[in-house]
C-alpha positions as a printed NumPy array, in Angstrom:
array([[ 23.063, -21.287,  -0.934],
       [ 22.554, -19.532,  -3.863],
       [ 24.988, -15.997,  -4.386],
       [ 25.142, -13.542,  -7.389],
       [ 28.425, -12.672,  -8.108],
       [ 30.765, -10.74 , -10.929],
       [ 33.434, -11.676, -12.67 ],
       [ 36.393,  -8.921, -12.4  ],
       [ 40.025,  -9.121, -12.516],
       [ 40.07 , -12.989, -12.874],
       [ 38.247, -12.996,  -9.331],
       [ 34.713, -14.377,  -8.614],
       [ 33.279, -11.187,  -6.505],
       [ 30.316, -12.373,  -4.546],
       [ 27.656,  -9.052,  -4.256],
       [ 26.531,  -9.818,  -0.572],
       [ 28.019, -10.858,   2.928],
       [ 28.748, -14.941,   2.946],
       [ 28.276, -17.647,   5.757],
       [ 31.592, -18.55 ,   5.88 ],
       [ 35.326, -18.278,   7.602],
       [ 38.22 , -17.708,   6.417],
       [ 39.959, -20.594,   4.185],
       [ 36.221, -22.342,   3.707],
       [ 35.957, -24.947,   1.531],
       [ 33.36 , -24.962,  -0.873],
       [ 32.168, -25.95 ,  -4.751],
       [ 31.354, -23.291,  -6.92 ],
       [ 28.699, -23.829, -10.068],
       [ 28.765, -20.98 , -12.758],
       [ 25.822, -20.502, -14.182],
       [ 26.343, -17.211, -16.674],
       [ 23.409, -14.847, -16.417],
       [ 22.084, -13.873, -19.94 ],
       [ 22.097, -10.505, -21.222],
       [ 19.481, -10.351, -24.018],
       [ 18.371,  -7.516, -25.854],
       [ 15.067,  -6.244, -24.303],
       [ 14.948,  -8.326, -20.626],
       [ 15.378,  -6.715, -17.886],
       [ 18.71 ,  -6.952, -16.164],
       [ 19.247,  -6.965, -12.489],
       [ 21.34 ,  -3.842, -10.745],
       [ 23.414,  -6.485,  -8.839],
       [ 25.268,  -3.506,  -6.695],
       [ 21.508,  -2.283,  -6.422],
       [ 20.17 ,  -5.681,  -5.066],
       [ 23.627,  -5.995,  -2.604],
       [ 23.041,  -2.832,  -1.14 ],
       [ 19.527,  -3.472,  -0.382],
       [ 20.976,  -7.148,   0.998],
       [ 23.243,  -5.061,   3.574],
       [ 20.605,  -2.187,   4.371],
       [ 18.734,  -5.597,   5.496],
       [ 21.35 ,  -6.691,   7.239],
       [ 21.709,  -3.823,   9.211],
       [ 17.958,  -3.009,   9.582],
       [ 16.698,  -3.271,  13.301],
       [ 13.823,  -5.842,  13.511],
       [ 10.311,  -5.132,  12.642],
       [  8.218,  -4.097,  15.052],
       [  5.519,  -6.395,  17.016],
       [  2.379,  -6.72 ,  16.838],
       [  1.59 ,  -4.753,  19.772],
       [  3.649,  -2.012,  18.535],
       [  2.154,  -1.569,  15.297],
       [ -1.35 ,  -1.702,  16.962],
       [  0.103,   1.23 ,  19.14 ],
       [  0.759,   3.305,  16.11 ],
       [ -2.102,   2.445,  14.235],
       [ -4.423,   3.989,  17.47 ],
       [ -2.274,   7.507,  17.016],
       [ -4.408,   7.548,  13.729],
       [ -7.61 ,   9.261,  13.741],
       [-10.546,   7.43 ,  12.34 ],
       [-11.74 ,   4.113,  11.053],
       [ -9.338,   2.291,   8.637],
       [-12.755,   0.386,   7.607],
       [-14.618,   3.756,   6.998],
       [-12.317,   4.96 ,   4.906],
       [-12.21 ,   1.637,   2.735],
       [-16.196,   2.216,   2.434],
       [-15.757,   5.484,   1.479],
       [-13.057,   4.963,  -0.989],
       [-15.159,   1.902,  -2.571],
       [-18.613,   3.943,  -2.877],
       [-16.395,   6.78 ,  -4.795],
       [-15.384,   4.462,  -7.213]])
């Protein structure tokens, strides 16, 4: 398992939820992420809120379901790709 973390106060803060129980065991490799002029950092409280939106996210819907909604919509999906492509 693979977790992005950040350094504060001394304390390794991991930036999502973690498989484990209180007093765990486990090994720990640092790896320190780079911070060079001109590359594109990643918002790690960004990317752990996303993570726990997931978390809490009900399931995605089945394929009957999505074929439900996709009838509510009126006309053909493959007309309108011919369309768009003899516009272009």
């Amino acid at each position: 398992m693979m977790v992005d973390a950040v350094y504060e106060n001394g304390v390794l803060r991991p930036l999502q939820p973690l498989d484990l129980t209180e007093h765990d065991h486990v090994t720990v490799s640092v790896t320190k992420v780079s911070h060079d002029a001109g590359v594109p950092q990643v918002d790690f409280e960004f990317m752990a809120s996303l993570r726990k939106g997931l978390l809490s996210a009900d399931p995605p819907p089945g394929i009957e379901e999505v074929r439900r909604r996709l009838a509510k919509i009126p006309g053909s999906v493959a007309a309108d790709f011919i369309t768009e492509r003899e516009d272009s």
